[in-house]
C-alpha positions as a printed Julia matrix, in Angstrom:
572×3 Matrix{Float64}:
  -64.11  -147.97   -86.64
  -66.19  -150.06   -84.15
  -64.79  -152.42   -81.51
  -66.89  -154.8    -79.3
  -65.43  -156.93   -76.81
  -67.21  -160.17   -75.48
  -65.48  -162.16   -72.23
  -66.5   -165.92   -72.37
  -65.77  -169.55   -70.04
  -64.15  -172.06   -71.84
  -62.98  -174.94   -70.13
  -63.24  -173.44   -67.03
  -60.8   -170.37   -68.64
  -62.08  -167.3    -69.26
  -62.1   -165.91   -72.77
  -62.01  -162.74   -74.27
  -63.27  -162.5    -77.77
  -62.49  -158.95   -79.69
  -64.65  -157.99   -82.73
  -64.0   -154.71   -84.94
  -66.42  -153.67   -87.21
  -65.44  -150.96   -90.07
  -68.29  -148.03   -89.46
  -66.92  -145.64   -91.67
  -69.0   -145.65   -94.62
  -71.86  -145.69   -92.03
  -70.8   -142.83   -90.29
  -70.26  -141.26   -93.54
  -73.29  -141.86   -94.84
  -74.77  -140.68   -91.72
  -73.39  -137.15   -92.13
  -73.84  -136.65   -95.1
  -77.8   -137.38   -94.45
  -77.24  -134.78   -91.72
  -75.65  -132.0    -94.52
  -78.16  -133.25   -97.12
  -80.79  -132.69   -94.84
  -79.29  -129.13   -93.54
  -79.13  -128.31   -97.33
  -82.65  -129.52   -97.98
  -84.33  -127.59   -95.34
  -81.68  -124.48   -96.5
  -83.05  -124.89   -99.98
  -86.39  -125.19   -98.57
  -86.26  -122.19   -96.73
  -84.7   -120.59   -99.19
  -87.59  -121.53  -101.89
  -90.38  -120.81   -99.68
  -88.46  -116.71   -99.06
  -88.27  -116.89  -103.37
  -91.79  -118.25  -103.39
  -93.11  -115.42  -101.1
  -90.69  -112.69  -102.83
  -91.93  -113.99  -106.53
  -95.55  -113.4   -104.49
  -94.93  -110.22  -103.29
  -92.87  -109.25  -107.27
  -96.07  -110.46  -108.59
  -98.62  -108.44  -106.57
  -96.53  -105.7   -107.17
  -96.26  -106.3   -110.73
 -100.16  -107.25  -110.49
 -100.51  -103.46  -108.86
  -98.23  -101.67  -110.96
 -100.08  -103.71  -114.56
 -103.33  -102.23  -113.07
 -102.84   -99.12  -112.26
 -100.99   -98.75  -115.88
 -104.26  -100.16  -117.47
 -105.91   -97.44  -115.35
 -103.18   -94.77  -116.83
 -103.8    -96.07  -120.3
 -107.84   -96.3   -119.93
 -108.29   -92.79  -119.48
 -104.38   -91.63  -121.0
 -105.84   -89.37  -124.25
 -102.4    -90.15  -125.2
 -101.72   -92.98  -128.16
  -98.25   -94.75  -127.59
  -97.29   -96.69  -129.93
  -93.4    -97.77  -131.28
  -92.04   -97.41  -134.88
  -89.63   -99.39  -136.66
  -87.18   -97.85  -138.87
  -89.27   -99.24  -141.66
  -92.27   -97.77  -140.65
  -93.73  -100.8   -138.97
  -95.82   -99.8   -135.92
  -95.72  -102.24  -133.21
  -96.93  -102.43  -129.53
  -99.85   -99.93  -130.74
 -102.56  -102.24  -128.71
 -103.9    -99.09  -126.47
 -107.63   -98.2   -126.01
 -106.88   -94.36  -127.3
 -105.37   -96.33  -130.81
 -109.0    -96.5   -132.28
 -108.44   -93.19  -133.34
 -105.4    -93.43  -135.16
 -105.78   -97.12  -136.34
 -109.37   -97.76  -136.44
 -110.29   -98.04  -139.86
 -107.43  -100.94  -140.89
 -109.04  -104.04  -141.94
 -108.42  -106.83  -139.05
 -105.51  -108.41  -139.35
 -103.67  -105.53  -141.15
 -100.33  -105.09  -140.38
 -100.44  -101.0   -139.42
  -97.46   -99.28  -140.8
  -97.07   -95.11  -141.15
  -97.97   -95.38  -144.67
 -101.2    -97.09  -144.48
 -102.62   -95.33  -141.34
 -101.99   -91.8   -142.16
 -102.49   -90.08  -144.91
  -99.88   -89.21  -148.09
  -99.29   -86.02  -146.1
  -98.88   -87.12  -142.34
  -96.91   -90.08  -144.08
  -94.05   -88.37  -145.46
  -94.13   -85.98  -142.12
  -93.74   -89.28  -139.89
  -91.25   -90.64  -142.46
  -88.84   -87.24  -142.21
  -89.34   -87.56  -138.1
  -88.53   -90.75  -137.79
  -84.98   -90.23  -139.83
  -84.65   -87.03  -137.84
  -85.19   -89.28  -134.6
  -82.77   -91.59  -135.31
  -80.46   -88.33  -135.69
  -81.02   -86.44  -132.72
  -82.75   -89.23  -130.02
  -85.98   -87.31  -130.35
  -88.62   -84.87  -132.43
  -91.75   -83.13  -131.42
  -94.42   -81.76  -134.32
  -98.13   -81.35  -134.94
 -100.36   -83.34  -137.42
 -104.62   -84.15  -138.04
 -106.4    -87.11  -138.82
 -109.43   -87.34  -140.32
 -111.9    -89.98  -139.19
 -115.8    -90.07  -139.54
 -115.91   -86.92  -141.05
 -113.85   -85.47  -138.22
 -110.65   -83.73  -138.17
 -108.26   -84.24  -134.77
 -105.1    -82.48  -134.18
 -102.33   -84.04  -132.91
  -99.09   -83.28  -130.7
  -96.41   -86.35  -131.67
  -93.02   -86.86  -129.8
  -90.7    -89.45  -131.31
  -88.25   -90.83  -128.71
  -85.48   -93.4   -129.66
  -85.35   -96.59  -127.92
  -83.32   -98.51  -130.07
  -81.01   -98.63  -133.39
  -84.29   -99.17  -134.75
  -86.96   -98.33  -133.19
  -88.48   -95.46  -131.82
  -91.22   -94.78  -129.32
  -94.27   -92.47  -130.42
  -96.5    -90.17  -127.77
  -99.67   -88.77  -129.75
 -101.44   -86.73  -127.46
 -105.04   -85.61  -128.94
 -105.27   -81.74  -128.93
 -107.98   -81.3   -130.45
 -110.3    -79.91  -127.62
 -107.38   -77.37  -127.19
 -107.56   -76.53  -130.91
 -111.34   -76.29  -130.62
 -111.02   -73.76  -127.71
 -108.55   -71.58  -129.71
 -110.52   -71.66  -132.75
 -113.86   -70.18  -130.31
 -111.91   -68.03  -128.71
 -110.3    -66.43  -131.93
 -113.97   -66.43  -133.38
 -115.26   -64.59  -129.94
 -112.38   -62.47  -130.34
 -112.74   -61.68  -133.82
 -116.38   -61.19  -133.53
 -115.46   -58.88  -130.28
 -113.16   -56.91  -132.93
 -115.95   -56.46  -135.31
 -118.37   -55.11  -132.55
 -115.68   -53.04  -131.69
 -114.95   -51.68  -134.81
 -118.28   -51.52  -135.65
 -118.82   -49.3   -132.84
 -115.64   -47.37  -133.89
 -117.2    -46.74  -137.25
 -120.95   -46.26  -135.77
 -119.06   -43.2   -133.18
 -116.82   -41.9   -136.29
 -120.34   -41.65  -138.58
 -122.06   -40.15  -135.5
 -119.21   -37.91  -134.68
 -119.35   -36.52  -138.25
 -123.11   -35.85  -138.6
 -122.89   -34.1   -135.38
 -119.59   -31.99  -136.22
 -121.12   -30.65  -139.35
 -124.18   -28.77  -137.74
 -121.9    -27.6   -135.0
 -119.87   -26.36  -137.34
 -122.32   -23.67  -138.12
 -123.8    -23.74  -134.48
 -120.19   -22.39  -133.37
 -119.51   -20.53  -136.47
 -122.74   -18.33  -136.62
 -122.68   -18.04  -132.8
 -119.95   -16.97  -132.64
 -120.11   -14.32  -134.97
 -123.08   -12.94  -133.62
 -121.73   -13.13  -130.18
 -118.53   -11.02  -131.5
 -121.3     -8.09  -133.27
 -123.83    -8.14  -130.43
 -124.35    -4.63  -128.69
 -126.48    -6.12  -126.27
 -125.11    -7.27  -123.13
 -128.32    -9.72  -122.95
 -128.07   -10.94  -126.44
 -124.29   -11.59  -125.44
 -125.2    -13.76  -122.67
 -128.06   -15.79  -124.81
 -124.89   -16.37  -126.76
 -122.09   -16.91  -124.54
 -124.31   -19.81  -123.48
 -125.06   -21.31  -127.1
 -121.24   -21.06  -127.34
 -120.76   -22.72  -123.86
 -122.89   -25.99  -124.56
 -122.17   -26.32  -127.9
 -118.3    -26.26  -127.05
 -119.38   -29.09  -123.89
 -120.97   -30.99  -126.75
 -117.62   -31.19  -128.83
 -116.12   -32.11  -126.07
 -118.5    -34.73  -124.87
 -117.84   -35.94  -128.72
 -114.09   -36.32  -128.55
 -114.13   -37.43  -125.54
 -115.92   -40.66  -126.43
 -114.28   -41.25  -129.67
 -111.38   -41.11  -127.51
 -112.54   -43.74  -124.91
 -113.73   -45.91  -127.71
 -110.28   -45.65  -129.45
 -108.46   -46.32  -126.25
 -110.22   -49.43  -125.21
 -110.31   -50.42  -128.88
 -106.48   -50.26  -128.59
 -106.72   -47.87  -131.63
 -105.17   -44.7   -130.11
 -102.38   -43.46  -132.2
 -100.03   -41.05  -131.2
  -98.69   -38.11  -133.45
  -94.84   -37.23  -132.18
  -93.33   -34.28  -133.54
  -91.48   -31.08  -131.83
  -93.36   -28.99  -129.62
  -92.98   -26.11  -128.03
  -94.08   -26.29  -123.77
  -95.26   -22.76  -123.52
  -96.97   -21.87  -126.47
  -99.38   -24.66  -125.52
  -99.6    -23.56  -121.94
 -100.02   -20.09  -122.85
 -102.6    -21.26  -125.25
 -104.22   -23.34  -122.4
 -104.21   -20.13  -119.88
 -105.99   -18.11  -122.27
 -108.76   -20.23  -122.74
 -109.75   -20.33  -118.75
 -108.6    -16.3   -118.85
 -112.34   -15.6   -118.12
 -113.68   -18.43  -116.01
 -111.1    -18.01  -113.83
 -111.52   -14.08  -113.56
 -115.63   -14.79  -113.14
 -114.72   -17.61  -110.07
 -112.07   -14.96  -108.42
 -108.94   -18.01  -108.48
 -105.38   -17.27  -109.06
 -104.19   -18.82  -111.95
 -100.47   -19.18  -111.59
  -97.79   -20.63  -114.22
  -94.41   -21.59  -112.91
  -91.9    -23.41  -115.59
  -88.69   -24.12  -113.81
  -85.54   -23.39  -116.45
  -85.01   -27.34  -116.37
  -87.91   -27.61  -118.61
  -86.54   -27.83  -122.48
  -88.56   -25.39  -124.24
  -88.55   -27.81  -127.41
  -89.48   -31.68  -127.36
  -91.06   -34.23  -129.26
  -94.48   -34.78  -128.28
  -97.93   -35.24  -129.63
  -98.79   -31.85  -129.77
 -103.0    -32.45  -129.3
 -102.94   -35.27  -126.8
 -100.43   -33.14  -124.62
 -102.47   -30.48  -124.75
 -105.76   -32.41  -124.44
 -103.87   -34.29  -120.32
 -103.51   -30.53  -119.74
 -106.29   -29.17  -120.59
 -108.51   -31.74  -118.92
 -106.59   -31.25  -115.81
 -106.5    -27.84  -114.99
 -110.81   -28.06  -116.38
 -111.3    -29.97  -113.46
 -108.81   -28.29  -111.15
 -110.88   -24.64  -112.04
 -114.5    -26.54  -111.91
 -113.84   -27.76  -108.78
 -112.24   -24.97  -106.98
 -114.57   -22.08  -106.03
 -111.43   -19.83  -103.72
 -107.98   -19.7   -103.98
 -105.36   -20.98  -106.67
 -104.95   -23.44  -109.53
 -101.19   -23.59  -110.49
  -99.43   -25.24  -113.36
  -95.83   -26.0   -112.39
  -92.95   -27.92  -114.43
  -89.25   -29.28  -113.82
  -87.53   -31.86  -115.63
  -85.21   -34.26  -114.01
  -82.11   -35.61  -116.62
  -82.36   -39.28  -117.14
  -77.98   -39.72  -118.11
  -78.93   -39.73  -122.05
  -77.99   -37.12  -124.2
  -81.01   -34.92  -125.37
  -83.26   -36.67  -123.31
  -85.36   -35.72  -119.71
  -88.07   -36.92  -117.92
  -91.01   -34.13  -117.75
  -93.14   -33.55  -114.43
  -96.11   -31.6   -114.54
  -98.09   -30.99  -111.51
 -101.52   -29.57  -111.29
 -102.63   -27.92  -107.81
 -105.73   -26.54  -106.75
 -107.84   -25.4   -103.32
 -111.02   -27.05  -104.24
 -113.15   -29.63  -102.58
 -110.32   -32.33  -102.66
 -111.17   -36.08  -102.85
 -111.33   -38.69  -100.6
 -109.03   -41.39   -99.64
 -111.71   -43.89  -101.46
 -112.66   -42.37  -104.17
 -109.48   -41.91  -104.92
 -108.82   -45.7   -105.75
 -111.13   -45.6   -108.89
 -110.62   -41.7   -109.78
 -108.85   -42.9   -112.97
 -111.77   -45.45  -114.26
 -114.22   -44.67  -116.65
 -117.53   -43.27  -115.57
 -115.99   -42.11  -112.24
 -117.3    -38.82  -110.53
 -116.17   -37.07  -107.18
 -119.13   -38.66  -105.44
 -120.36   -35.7   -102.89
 -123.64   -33.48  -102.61
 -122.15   -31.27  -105.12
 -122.67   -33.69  -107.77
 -125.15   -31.43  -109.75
 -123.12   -27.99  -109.44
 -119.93   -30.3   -110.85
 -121.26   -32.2   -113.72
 -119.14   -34.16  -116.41
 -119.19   -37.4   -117.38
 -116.89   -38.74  -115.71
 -114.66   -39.63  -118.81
 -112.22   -37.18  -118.68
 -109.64   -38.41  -116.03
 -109.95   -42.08  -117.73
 -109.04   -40.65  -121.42
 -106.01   -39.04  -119.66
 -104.56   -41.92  -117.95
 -105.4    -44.07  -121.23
 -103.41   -41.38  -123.11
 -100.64   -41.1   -121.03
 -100.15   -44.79  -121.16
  -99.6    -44.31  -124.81
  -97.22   -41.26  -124.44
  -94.63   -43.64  -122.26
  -96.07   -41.55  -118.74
  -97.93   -42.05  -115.69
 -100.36   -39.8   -113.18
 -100.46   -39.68  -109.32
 -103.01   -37.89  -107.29
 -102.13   -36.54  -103.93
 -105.28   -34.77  -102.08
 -107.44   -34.22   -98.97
 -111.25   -33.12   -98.74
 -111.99   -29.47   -98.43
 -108.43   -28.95   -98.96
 -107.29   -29.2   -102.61
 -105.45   -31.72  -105.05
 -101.98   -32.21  -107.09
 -102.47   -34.25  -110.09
  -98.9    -35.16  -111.18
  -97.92   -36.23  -114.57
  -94.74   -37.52  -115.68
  -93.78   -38.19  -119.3
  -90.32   -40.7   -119.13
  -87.69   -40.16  -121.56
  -88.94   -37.15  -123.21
  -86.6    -36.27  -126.41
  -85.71   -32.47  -126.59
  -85.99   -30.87  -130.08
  -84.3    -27.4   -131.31
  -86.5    -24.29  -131.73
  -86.16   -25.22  -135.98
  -89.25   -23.51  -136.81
  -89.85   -20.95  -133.8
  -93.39   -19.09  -133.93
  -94.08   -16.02  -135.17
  -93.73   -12.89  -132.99
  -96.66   -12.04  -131.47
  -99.38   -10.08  -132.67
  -99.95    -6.31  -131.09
 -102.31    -5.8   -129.05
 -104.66    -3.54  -131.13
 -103.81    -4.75  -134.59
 -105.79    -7.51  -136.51
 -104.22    -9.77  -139.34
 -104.9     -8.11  -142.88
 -104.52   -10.58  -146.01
 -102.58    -9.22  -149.36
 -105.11    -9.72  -152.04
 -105.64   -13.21  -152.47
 -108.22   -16.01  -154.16
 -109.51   -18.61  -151.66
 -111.12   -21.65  -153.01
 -114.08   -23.56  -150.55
 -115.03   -27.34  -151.72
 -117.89   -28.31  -149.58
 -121.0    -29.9   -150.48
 -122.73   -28.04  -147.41
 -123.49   -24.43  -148.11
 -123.39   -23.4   -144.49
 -119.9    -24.92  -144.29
 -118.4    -22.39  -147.07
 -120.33   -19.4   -145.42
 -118.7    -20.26  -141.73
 -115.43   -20.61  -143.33
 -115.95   -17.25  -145.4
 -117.61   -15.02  -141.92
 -114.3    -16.83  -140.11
 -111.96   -15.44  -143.03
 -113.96   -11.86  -143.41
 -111.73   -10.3   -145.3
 -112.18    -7.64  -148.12
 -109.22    -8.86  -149.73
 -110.1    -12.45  -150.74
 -111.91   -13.21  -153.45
 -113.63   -16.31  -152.52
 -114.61   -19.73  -155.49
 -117.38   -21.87  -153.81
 -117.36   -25.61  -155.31
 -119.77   -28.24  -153.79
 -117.91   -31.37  -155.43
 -114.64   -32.34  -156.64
 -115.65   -32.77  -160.07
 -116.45   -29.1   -160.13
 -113.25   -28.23  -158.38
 -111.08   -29.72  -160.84
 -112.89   -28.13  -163.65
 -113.17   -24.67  -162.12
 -109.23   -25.38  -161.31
 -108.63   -25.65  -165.51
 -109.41   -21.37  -165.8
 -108.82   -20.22  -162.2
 -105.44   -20.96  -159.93
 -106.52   -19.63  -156.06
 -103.82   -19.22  -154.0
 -105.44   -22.0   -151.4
 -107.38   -24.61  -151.06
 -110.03   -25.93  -148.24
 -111.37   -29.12  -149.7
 -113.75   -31.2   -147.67
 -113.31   -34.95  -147.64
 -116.62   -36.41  -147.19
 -118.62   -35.2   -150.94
 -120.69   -37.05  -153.45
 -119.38   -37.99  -156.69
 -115.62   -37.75  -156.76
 -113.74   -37.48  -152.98
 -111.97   -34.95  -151.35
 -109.34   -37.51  -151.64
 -109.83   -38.17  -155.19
 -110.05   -34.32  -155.47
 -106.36   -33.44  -153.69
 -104.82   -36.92  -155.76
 -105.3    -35.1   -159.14
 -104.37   -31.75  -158.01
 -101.54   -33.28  -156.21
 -100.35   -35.1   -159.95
 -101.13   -31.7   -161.66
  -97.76   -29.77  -162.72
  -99.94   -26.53  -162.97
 -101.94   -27.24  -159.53
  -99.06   -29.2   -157.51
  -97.81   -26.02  -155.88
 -101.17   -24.67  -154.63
 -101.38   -25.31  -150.44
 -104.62   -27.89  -150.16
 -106.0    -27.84  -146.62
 -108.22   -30.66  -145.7
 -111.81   -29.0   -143.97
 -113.32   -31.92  -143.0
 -115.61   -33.51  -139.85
 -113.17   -36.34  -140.03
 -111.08   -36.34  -137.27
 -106.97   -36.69  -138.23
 -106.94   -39.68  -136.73
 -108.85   -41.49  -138.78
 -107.4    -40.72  -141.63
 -103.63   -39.31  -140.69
 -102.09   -41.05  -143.66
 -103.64   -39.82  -146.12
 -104.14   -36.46  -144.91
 -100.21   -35.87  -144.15
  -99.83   -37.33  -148.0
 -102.58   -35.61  -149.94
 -102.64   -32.45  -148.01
 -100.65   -29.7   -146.86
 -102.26   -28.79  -143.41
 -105.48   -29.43  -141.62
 -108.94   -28.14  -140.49
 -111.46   -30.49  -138.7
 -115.3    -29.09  -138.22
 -116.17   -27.18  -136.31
 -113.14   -24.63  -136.98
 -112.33   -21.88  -134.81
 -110.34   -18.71  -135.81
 -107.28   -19.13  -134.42
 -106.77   -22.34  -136.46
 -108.37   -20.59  -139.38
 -105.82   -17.92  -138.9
 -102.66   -20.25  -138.23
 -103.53   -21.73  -141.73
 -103.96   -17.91  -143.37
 -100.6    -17.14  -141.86
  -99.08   -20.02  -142.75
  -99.45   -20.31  -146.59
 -100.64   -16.5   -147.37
  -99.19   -12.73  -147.73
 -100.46   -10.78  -144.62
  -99.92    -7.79  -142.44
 -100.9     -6.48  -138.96
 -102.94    -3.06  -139.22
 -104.6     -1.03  -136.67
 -108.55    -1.92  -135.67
 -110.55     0.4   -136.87
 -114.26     0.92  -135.18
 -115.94    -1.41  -138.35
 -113.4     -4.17  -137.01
């Protein structure tokens, strides 16, 4: 409310006039101009902070749109969503060409009309499965152009019904597999190749040694001459280095080849040591070395083993152990150490010597193929390098490892240990040994040679040399079998590798032959057992591989034929 107040004259009296004026709507009004303004520049401020946060939403969104676009552009990936009709929708992405490219424009894509019968019914089956258990991953092609590509799908669901679909294009990576399983199986086939080329090779050269080693060393064993002996003893010497040369790269090539097979039945630990210290009886006496055996009482004298390869580490070991030590010892020593199973050890076998050691660096690639002891005695210690290589390779397959402890000029200990050995009982113990002074006589028997190689049947018969066998020579199985029909030897040697019908062939029908069953067939063959161990154990009942040597002749005689030990007489 408003009041004025005005004083006037009147009649010489003085006046006062009062005047009051209702203001409150004014005032009102007033205020609320004030508030509407506060509220407009509020709402103003307000809209211009929205404005600038819808801006800064916006270039964000703008950002975040273009670097997707970027994603998709170069995403091999095609994403695409599924209805649970099979409707695909949302499948506008660059990488959808592939899938989708060959609808007619304005063709509603569904699963049955862009895929095949085949990837139809598999993305019809997903899709209920997604809707089961949220999502599903597979693999399917597409053919387009004339050109296959493979695809990884995931179905995710994103709805009651819909799901989302991730294709991802493998093909490259299916392309990559498929060259590297054609480089790998071509690798195979160069490898086998090889295998076979080495296994041909290995035979053509067995079958002269055969005789080489045969004749040698029967002329070697008659020779009065101490200089004829020698002439011999070295025939004997490098043919022997040339069999071993031989196995020793079949064995290379059927360790890297991953075609090494091991042979595991009981063995006994000192008959092949024994057998091992004979051989290097008279290099060892020649060089002036101690050759020393020491088998602690830990050491099972039974296990299960293969029998060759075990020999073969040995062997190879204490060869280099007496090449390379020209003064003092090379000792073969053995414990076993329990491993808390029942029947079972773990086997340590050390080889020792005082030779010309090796160095620190050498010894880093000792155990790699084509490795010498590098020094300027390369030429009085040659080898090939090989043999240190095929034993680590073997005793990889034989569940055992080698360590090498040594200094130069002072000697080496090559270690081997074979884990979790299995002990074995003495079933079939060997025969007592032979006196010294005697040599094996056979009962009268008939001995029956199938070899298509004449000298072969003459080294076997010189080997045998025995007045008491009367020998049948066959060059074929065909032959064999017939001669078989009228005569019944009391053994067999039957080559494997003839023409016309196959040692094989040969030992099938014997094999199926009530009257011939019984007969003991020994395969005499270049072959190595290896190569052909199932059908030798099957077919055959023992086993002679070219070039043969008497003891193994011998083993067999004993084995299946009526024998005695007699006294040598001056004609033996």
């Amino acid at each position: 409310m408003f009041i004025s107040c005005i004083l006037a004259l009147q009649n010489n009296a003085q006046n006062i006039r009062m005047c009051i004026t209702d203001i409150y709507k004014q005032k009102y009004m007033e205020n609320d101009a004030a508030l509407f303004k506060e509220k407009l520049e509020k709402e103003k401020s307000a809209r211009i902070n929205a404005e600038e946060q819808i801006g800064q939403l916006k270039r964000e969104l703008e950002k975040a749109l273009k670097q997707k676009n970027t994603i998709i552009k170069n995403e091999p990936d095609v994403i695409f969503n599924i209805t649970d009709k099979g409707e695909i929708i949302t499948a506008d992405l660059p990488q959808k060409n592939k899938l989708f490219g060959h609808l007619i424009n304005g063709e509603k894509p569904t699963i049955h009309n862009v895929f095949s019968r085949k990837n139809a019914l598999v993305f019809d089956n997903a899709l209920k499965n997604c809707f089961k258990k949220e999502t599903v991953q597979f693999h399917f092609n597409q053919k387009k152009s004339d050109k296959i590509f493979y695809y990884e799908a995931r179905l995710v669901k994103t709805g009651p019904h819909e799901v989302l679909a991730i294709a991802r294009d493998i093909t490259p990576l299916k392309n990559s597999g498929k060259q590297l399983r054609e480089a790998l199986k071509k690798a195979e086939e160069i490898s086998r190749s090889k295998s076979e080329f080495l296994a041909n090779v290995s035979h053509e050269i067995r079958t002269p040694l055969n005789a080489i080693l045969g004749f040698s060393q029967w002329l070697f064993d008659n020779a009065e001459q101490k200089q004829h002996r020698e002439y011999l003893s070295t025939i004997l010497e490098s043919a022997r280095n040339l069999l071993n040369l031989l196995n020793d790269l079949l064995d290379l090539s059927k360790i890297e080849a991953g075609k090494m097979e091991m042979d595991i039945h009981p063995m006994n630990y000192q008959e092949v040591i024994n057998d091992i210290e004979l051989v290097f009886q008279e290099k060892v006496k020649n060089k002036k070395l101690s050759f020393n055996v020491v088998t602690d009482s830990s050491v099972p004298a039974n296990f299960f083993m293969d029998e060759i390869r075990f020999y073969q580490i040995i062997f190879n070991l204490v060869s280099n152990a007496v090449k390379f030590t020209q003064n003092g010892i090379v000792e073969i020593s053995a414990h076993a150490k329990r491993t808390g199973k029942k029947d079972e050890v773990n086997l340590i076998i050390s080889i020792e010597d005082t030779g010309i050691g090796i160095s620190k660096k050498q010894q880093k690639n000792i155990f790699e193929t084509f490795t010498r002891q590098d020094s300027h005695q390369n030429r009085e210690h040659e080898g090939t390098g090989l043999g240190l290589a095929i034993v680590n390779g073997l005793l990889k397959k034989l569940n055992g490892t080698i360590s090498l402890e040594s200094k130069p000029e002072q000697g080496s200990v090559f270690t081997v240990t074979f884990f979790d050995v299995k002990t074995a009982s003495a079933d079939n113990p060997r025969e007592a040994p032979q006196k010294e002074g005697t040599i094996m006589q056979l009962e009268p028997c008939k001995i029956m040679i199938v070899d298509d190689i004449s000298y072969n049947k003459l080294v076997l018969k010189q080997i045998i040399k025995s007045d008491q066998a009367t020998f049948i020579e066959e060059s074929d199985g065909t032959s064999a079998l017939a001669k078989l029909k009228t005569d019944k030897p009391d053994i067999i040697f039957m080559d494997i590798r003839m023409p016309g019908i196959s040692g094989y062939d040969a030992a099938e029908a014997i094999k199926q032959d009530e009257d011939l069953k019984h007969i003991p067939l020994i395969a005499f063959t270049a072959s190595t057992l290896k190569d052909h161990s199932k059908q030798i154990h099957r077919l055959f009942d023992g086993y002679l591989q070219k070039p043969v040597f008497k003891k193994d002749v011998d083993f067999i005689l004993k084995k299946y034929l009526k024998f005695s030990y007699v006294e040598k007489t001056e004609a033996d």
